[in-house]
C-alpha positions in Angstrom: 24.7 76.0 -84.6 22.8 78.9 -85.4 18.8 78.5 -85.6 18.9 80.0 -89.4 21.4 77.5 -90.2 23.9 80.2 -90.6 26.7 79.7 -87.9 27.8 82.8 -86.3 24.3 84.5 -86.7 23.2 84.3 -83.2 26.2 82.7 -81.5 30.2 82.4 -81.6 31.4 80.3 -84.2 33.2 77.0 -82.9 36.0 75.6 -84.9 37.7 72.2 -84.7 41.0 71.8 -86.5 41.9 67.9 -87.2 44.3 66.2 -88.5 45.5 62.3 -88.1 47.3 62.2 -84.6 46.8 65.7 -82.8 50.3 66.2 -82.3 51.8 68.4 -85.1 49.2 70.1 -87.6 46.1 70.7 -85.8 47.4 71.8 -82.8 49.4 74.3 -84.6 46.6 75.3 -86.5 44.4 75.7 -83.2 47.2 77.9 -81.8 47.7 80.4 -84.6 43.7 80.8 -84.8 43.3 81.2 -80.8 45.9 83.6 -81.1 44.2 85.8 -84.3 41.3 85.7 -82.8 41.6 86.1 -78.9 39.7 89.5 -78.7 37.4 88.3 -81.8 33.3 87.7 -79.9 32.3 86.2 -82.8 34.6 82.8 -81.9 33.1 80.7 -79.1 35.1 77.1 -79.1 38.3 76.1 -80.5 39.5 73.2 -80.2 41.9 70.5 -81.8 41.8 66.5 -82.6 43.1 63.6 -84.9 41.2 61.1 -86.8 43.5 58.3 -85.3 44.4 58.1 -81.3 47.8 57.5 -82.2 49.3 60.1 -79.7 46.1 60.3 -77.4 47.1 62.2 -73.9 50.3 63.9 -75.4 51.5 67.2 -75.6 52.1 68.3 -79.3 55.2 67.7 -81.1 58.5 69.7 -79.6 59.1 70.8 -82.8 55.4 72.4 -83.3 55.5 74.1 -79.7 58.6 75.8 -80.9 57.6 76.9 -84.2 54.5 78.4 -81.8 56.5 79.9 -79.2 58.8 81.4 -82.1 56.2 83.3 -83.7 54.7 84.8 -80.8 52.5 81.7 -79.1 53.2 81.3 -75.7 50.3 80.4 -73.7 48.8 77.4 -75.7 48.6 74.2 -74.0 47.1 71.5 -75.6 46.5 67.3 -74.8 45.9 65.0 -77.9 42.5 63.7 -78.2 40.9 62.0 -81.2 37.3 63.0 -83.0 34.5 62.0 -81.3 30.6 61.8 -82.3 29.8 64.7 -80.1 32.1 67.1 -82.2 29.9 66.9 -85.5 26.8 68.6 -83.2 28.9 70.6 -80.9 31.3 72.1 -83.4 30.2 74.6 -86.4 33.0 73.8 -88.5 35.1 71.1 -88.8 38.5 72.0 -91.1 41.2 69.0 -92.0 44.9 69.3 -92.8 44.1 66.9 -95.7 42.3 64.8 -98.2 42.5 62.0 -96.6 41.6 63.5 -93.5 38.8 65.2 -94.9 37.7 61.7 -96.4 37.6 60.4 -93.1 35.7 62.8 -91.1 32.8 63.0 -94.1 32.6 59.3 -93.9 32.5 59.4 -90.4 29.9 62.5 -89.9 27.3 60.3 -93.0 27.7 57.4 -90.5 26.5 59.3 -87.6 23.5 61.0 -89.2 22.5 57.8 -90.6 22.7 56.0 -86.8 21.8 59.3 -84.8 19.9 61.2 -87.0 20.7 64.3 -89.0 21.2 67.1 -86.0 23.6 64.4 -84.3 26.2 66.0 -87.5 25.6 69.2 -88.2 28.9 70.9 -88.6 30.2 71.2 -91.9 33.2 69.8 -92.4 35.7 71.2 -95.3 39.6 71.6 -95.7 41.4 74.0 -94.3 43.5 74.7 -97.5 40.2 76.0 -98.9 40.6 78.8 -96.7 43.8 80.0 -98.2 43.5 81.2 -102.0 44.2 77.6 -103.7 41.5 75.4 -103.4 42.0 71.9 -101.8 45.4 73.2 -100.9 46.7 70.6 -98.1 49.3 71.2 -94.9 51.7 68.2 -95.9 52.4 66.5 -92.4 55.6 67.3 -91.3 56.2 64.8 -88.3 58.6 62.8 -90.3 61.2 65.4 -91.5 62.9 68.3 -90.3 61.8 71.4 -88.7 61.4 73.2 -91.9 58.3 71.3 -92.3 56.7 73.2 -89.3 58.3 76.2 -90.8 56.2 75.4 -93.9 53.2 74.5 -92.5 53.3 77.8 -89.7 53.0 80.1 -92.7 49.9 77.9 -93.7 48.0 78.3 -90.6 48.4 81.9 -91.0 47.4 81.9 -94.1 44.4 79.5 -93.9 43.4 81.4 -90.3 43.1 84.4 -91.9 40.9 83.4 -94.9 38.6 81.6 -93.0 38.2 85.1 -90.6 37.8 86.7 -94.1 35.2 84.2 -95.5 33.9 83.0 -92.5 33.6 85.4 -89.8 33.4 89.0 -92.2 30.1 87.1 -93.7 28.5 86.9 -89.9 29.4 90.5 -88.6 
């Protein structure tokens, strides 16, 4: 993180998209924003994980790899992993799909300052939703219905990607 406490001030900012099982939502979400900002220098890592390690070692979801490769994604690859300690000091942000989500990755970053001190968790960690016009707007997990769901949630990505470029990334020229 930035030495001014700023992130993007004196370095690339470093994202981490998560949702619960890093198969359908954050994935997607770390493909759209790879893919808005490959020529961007003010984006270092990006990266993708769930809060549960449900689908640990998996590809993503069929049906979120074609949404991808349908709008234009094809060279994402991408390996389910779950949140680990080392992400609240290594990432800048930290965006959820959801509340609950969101609940779970404050509660876990509190825990690790509190054991590891305060620089162990310094990315901030918000929802993704908040990035898109309507605060505490939330990508609804579509892994158990139909592909519209991907649809749905596609057209959030977008629209949450390009907000946080807007707030995030037009603030740290």
């Amino acid at each position: 993180m930035a030495d001014d406490g700023v992130p993007g001030a004196d370095k690339p900012v470093s994202v981490l998209f998560v949702c619960l099982g890093n198969i359908c939502r954050s994935p997607m979400a770390e493909g759209v924003f790879r893919t808005m900002t490959k020529a961007d220098s003010r984006i270092g890592d990006i990266d993708s994980a769930g809060t549960g390690a449900y689908h640990e070692g998996m590809p993503p979801d069929p049906r979120t790899m074609s949404v991808l490769v349908e709008n234009g994604n094809l060279d994402y690859d991408h390996t389910a992993r779950k949140v680990t300690t080392l992400d609240f000091r290594r990432f800048d942000y930290i965006v959820a799909m959801d509340q609950e989500n969101l609940y779970d990755l404050l509660r876990r970053q509190r825990r690790i300052a509190r054991n590891h001190g305060a620089d162990a968790a310094t990315a901030k960690v918000m929802l993704f939703g908040d990035f898109g016009g309507a605060v505490g707007e939330q990508v609804v997990d579509p892994y158990y219905g139909a592909q519209d769901g991907f649809t749905v949630a596609y057209e959030q990505m977008l629209r949450f990607s390009k907000g946080f470029i807007d707030q995030v990334l037009k603030s740290n020229p």
